[in-house]
LUMMIZA-92801 format. One record per residue: residue number from 1; residue in three letters; chain; x, y, z of N, C-alpha, C, O, CB in turn. Coordinates in pm, 1 decimal. Atoms other than C-alpha are relative to their C-alpha. Glycine has a CB too. Example, Ala and Ser with C-alpha at 12.3 -4.5 7.8 and 13.67 -1.06 7.14 Angstrom:
+-----+--------+--------+----------+----------+----------+----------+----------+----------+----------+----------+----------+----------+----------+----------+----------+----------+----------+
| num | residu | chaine |     n.xx |     n.yy |     n.zz |    ca.xx |    ca.yy |    ca.zz |     c.xx |     c.yy |     c.zz |     o.xx |     o.yy |     o.zz |    cb.xx |    cb.yy |    cb.zz |
+-----+--------+--------+----------+----------+----------+----------+----------+----------+----------+----------+----------+----------+----------+----------+----------+----------+----------+
|   1 |    ALA |      A |     89.0 |   -119.0 |      0.0 |   1230.0 |   -450.0 |    780.0 |     90.0 |    120.0 |      0.0 |    193.6 |    118.1 |     66.5 |    -99.2 |      2.7 |    124.6 |
|   2 |    SER |      A |    -82.0 |   -119.0 |     -6.0 |   1367.0 |   -106.0 |    714.0 |    -77.0 |    109.0 |     73.0 |    -26.1 |    219.8 |     89.9 |     41.4 |     46.2 |   -141.5 |
+-----+--------+--------+----------+----------+----------+----------+----------+----------+----------+----------+----------+----------+----------+----------+----------+----------+----------+
***
This chain:
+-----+--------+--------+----------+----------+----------+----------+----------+----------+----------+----------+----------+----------+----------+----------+----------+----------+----------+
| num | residu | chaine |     n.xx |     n.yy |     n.zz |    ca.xx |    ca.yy |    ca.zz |     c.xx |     c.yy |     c.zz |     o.xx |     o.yy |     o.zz |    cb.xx |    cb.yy |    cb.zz |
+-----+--------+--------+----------+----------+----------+----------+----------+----------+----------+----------+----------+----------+----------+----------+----------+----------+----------+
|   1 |    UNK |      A |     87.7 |    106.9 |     42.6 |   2346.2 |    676.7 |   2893.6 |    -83.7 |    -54.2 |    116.0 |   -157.8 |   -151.0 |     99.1 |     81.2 |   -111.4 |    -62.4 |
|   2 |    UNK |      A |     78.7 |     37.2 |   -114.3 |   2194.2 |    641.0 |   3229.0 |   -138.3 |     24.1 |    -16.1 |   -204.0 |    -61.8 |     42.7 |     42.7 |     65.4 |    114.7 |
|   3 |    UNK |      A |    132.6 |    -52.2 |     18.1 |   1860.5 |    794.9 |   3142.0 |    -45.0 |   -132.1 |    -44.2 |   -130.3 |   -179.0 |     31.1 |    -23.6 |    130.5 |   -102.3 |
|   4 |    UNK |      A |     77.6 |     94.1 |     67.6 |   1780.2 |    469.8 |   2897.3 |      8.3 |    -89.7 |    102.7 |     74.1 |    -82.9 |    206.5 |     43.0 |    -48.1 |   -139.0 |
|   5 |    UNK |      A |     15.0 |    122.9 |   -127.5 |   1693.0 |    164.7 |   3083.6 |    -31.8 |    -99.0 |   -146.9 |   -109.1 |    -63.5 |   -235.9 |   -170.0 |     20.2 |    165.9 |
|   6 |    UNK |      A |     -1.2 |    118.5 |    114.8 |   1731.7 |   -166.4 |   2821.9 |    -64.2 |    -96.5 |     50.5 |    -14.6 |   -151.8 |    148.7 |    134.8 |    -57.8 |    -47.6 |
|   7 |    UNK |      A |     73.8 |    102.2 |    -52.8 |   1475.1 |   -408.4 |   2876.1 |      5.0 |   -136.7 |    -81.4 |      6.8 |   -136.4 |   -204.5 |   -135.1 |     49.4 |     12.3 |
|   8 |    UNK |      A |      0.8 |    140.3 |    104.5 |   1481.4 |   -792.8 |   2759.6 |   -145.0 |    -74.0 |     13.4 |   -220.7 |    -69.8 |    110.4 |    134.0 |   -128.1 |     51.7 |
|   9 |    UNK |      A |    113.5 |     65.8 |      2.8 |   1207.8 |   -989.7 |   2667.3 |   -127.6 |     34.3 |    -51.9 |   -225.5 |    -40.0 |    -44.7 |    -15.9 |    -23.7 |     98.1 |
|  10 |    UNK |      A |    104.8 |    -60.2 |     43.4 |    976.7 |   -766.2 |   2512.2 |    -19.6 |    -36.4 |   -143.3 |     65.4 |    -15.0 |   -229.8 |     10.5 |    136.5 |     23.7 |
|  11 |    UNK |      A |     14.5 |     -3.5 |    176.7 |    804.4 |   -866.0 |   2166.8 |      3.2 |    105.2 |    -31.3 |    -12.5 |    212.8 |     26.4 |   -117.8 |    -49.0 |    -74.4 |
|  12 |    UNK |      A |     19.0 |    -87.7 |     93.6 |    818.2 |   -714.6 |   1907.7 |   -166.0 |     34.3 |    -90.6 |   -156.1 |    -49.0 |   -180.8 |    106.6 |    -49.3 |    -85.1 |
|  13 |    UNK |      A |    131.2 |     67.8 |     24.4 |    395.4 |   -682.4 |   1770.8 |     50.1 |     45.7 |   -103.6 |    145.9 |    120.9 |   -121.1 |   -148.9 |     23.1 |     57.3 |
|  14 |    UNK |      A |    -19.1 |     44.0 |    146.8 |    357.1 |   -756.7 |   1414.4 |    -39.7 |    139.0 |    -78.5 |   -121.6 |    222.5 |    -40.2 |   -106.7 |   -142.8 |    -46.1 |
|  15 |    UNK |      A |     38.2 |   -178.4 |    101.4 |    337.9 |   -437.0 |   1145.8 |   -182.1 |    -44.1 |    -57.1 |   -228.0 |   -151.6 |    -95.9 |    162.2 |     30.3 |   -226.0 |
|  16 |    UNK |      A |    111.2 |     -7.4 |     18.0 |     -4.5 |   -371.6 |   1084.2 |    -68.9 |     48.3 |   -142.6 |   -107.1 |    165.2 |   -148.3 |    -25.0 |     63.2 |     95.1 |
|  17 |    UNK |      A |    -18.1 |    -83.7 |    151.3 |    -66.5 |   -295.5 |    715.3 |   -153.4 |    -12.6 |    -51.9 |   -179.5 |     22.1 |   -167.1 |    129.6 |    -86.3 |   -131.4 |
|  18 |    UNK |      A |    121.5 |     -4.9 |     73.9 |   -426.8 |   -345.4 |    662.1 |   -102.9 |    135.6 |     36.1 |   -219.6 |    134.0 |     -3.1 |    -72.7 |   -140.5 |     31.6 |
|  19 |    UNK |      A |     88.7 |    -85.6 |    -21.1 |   -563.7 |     -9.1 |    796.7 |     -2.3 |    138.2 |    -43.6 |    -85.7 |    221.9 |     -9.3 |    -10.3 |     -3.4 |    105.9 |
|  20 |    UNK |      A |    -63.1 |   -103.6 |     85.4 |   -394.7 |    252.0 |    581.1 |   -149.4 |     22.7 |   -100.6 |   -227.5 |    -70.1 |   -121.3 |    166.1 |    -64.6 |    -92.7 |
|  21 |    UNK |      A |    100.0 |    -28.4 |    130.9 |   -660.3 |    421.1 |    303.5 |     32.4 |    -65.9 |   -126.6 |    -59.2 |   -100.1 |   -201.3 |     -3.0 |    150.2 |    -39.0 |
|  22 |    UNK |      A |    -34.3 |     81.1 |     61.9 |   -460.0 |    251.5 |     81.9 |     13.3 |   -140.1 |    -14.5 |     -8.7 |   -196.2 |   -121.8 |     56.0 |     31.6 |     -5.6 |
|  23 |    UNK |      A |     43.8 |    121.5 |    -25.5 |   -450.6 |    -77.5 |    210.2 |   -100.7 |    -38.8 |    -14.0 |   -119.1 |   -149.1 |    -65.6 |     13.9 |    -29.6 |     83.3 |
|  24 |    UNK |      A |    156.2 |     19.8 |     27.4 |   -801.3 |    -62.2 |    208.2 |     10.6 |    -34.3 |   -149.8 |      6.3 |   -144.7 |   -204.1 |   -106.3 |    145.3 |     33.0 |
|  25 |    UNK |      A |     77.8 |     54.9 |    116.7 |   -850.7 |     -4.2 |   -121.4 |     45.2 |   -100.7 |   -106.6 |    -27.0 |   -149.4 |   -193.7 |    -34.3 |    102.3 |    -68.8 |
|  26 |    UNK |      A |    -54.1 |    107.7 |     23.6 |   -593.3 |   -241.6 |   -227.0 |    -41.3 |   -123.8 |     19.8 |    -20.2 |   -198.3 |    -75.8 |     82.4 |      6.2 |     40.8 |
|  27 |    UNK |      A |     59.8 |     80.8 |    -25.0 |   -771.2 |   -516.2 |    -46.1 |   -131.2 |    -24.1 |    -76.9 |   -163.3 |   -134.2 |   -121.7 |     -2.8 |     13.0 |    109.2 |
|  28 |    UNK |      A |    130.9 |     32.3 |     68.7 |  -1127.8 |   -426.7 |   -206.5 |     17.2 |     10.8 |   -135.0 |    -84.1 |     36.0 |   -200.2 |   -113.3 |     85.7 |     39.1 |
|  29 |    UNK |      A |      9.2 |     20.6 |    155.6 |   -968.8 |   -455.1 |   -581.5 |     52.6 |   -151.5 |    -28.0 |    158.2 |   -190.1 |     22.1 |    100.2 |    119.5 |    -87.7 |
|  30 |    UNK |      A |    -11.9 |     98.7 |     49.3 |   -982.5 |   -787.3 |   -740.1 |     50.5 |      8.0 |   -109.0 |     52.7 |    116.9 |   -166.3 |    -85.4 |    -53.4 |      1.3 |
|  31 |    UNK |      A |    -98.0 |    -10.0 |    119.7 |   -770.4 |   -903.0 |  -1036.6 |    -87.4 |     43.9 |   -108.1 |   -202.3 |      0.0 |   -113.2 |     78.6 |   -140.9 |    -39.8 |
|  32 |    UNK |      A |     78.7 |    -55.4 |     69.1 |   -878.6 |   -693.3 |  -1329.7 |    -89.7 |    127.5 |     23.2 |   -157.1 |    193.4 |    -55.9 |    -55.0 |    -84.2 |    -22.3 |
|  33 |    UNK |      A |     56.9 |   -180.0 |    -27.7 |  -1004.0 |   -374.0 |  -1148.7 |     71.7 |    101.9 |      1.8 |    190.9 |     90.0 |     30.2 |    -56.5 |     35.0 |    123.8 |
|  34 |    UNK |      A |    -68.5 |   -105.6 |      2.7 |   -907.3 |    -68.7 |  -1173.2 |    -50.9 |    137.9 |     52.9 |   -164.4 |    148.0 |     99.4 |     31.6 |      5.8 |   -116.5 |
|  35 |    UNK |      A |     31.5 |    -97.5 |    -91.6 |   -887.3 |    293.3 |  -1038.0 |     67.3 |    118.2 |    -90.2 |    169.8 |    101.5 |   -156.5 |     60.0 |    -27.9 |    160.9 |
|  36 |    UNK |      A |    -38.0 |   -138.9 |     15.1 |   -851.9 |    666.4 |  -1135.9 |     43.7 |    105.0 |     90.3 |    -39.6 |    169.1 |    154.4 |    -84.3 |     45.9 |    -45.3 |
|  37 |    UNK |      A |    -50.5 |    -80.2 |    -92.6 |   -608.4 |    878.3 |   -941.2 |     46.3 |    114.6 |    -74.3 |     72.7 |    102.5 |   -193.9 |    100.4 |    -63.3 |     80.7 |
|  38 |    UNK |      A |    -26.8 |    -46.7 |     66.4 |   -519.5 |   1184.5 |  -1002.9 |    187.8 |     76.5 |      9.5 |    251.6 |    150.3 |    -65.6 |   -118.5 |     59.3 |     -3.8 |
|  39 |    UNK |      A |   -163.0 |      9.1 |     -8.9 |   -144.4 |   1197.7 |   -878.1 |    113.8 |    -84.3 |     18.1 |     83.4 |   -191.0 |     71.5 |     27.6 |     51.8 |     69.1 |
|  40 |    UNK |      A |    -79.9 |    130.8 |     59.2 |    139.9 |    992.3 |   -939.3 |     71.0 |    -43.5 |    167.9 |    124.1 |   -148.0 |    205.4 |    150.0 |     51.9 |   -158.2 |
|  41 |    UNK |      A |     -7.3 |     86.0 |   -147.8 |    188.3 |   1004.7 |   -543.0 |   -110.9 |   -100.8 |     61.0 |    -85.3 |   -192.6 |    138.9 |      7.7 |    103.8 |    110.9 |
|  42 |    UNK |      A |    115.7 |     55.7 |    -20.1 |   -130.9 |    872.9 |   -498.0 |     14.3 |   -154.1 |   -106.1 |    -39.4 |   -251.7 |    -53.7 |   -125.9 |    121.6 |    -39.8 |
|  43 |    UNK |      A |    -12.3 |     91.8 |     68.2 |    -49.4 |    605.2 |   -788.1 |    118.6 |    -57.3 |     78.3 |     83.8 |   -150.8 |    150.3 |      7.6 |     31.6 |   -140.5 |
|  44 |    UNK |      A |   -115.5 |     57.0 |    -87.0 |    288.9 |    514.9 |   -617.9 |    -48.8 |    -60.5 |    127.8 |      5.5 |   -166.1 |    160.2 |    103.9 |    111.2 |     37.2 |
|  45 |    UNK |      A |     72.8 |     16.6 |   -125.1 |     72.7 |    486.8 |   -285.1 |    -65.1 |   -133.8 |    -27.3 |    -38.1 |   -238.3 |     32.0 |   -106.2 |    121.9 |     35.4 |
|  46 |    UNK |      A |     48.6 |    105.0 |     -7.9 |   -148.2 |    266.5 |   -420.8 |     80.0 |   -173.7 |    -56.7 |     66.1 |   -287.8 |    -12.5 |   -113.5 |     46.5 |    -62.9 |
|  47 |    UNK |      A |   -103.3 |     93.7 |      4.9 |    131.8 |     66.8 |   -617.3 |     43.9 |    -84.2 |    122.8 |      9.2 |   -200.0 |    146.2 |    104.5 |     67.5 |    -42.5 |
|  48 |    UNK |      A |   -102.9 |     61.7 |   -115.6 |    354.4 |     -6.9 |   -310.0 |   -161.5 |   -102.7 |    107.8 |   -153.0 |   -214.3 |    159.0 |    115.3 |    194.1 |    127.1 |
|  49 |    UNK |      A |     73.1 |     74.2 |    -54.0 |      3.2 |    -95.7 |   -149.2 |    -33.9 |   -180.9 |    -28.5 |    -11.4 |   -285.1 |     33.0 |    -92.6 |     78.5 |    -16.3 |
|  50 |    UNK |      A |    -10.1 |    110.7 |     25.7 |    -98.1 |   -341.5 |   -356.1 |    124.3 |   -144.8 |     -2.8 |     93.8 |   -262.1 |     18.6 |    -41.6 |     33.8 |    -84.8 |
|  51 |    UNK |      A |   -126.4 |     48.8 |      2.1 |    294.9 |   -482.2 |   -393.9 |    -47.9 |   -116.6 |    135.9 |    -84.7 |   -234.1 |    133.3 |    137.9 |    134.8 |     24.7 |
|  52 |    UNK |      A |     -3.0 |     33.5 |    -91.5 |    272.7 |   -529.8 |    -49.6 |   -144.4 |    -88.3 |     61.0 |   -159.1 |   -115.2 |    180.3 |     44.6 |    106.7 |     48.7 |
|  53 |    UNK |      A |    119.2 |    111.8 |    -31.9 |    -51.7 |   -752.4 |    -23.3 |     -2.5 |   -103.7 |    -44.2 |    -74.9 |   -191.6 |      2.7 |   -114.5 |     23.7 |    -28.5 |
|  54 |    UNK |      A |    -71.8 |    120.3 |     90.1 |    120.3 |  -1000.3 |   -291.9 |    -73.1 |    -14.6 |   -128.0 |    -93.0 |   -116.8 |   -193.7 |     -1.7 |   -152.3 |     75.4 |
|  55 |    UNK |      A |     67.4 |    -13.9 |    162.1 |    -60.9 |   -863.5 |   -607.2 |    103.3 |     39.7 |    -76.4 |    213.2 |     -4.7 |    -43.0 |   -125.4 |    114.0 |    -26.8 |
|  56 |    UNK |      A |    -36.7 |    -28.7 |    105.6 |     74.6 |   -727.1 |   -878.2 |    -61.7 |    105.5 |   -107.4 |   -137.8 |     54.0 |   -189.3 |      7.2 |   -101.5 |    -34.9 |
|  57 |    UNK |      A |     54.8 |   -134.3 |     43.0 |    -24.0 |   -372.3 |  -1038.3 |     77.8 |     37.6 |   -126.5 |    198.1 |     13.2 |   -135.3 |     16.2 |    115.8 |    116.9 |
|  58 |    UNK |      A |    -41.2 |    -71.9 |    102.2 |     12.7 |   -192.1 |  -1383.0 |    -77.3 |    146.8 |     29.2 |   -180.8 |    172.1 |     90.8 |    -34.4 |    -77.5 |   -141.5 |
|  59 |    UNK |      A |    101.2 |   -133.1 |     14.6 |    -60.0 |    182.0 |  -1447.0 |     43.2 |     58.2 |   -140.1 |    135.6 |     26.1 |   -214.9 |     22.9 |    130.3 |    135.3 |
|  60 |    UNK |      A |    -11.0 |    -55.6 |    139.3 |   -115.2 |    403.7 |  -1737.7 |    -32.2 |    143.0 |      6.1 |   -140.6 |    183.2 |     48.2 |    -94.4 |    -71.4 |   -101.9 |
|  61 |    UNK |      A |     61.7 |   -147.7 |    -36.2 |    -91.9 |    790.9 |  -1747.8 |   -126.9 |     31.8 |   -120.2 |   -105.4 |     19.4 |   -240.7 |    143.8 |    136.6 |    -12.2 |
|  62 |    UNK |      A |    115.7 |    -67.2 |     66.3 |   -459.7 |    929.8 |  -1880.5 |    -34.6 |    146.8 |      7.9 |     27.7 |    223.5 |     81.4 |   -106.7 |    -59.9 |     43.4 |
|  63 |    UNK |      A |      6.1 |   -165.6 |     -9.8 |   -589.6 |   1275.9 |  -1931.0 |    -21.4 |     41.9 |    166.8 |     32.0 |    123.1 |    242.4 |   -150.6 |     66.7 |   -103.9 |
|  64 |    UNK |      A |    -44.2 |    -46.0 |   -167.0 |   -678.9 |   1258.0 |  -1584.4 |     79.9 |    -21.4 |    141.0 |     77.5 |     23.8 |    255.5 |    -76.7 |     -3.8 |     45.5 |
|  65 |    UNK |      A |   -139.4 |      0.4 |   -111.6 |   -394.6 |   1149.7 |  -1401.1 |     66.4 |   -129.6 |    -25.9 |    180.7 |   -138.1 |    -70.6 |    -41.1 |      5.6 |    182.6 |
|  66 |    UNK |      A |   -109.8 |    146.9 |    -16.2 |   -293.8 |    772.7 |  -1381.2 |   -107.4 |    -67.4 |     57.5 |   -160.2 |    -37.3 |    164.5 |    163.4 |     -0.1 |    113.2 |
|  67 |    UNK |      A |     99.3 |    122.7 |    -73.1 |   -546.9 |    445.7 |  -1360.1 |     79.0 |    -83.7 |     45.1 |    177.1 |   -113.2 |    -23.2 |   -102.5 |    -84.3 |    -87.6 |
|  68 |    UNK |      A |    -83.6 |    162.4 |    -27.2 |   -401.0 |    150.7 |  -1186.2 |    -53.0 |   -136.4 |     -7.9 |   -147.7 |   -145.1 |     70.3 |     47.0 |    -14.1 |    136.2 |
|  69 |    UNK |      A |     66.1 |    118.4 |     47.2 |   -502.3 |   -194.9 |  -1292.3 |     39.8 |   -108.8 |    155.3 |    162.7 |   -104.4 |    159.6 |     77.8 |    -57.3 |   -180.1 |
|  70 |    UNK |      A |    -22.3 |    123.1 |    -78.8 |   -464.5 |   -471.0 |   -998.8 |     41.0 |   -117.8 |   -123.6 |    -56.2 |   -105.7 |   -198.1 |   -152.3 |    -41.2 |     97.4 |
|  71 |    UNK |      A |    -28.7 |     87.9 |     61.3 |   -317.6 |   -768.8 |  -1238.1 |    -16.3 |   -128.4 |     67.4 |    -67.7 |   -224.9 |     10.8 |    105.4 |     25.0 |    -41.5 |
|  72 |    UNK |      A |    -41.3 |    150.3 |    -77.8 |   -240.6 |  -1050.7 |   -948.3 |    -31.3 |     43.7 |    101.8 |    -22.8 |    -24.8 |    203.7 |    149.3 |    -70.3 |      6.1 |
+-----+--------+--------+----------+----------+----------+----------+----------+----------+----------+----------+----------+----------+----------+----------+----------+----------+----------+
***
């Protein structure tokens, strides 16, 4: 364990969540917009995005993949 060296006093900097492609476009949907993706990773993506900005998201599978609604 000699190799590590343990340092005190160092912050910690804050998680950065607004620069993701998703974050983005989470930020530029207002309540009542919506989006056409066409995979349910890409819907999960944008889910957890929005979650995490303090909205609130529905989705619905369509012929072409899955829209997601912003709600809150």
């Amino acid at each position: 364990m000699d190799e590590f060296k343990i340092e005190k006093g160092v912050p910690c900097p804050k998680r950065n969540r607004t620069h993701g492609k998703w974050q983005k476009l989470a930020a530029m949907m207002k309540k009542g917009d919506s989006v056409v993706l066409p995979t349910g990773t890409q819907k999960s993506a944008l889910f957890a995005a929005i979650k995490n900005s303090g909205g609130k998201a529905v989705s619905r599978s369509i012929e072409e993949g899955y829209r997601v609604w912003r709600i809150k």
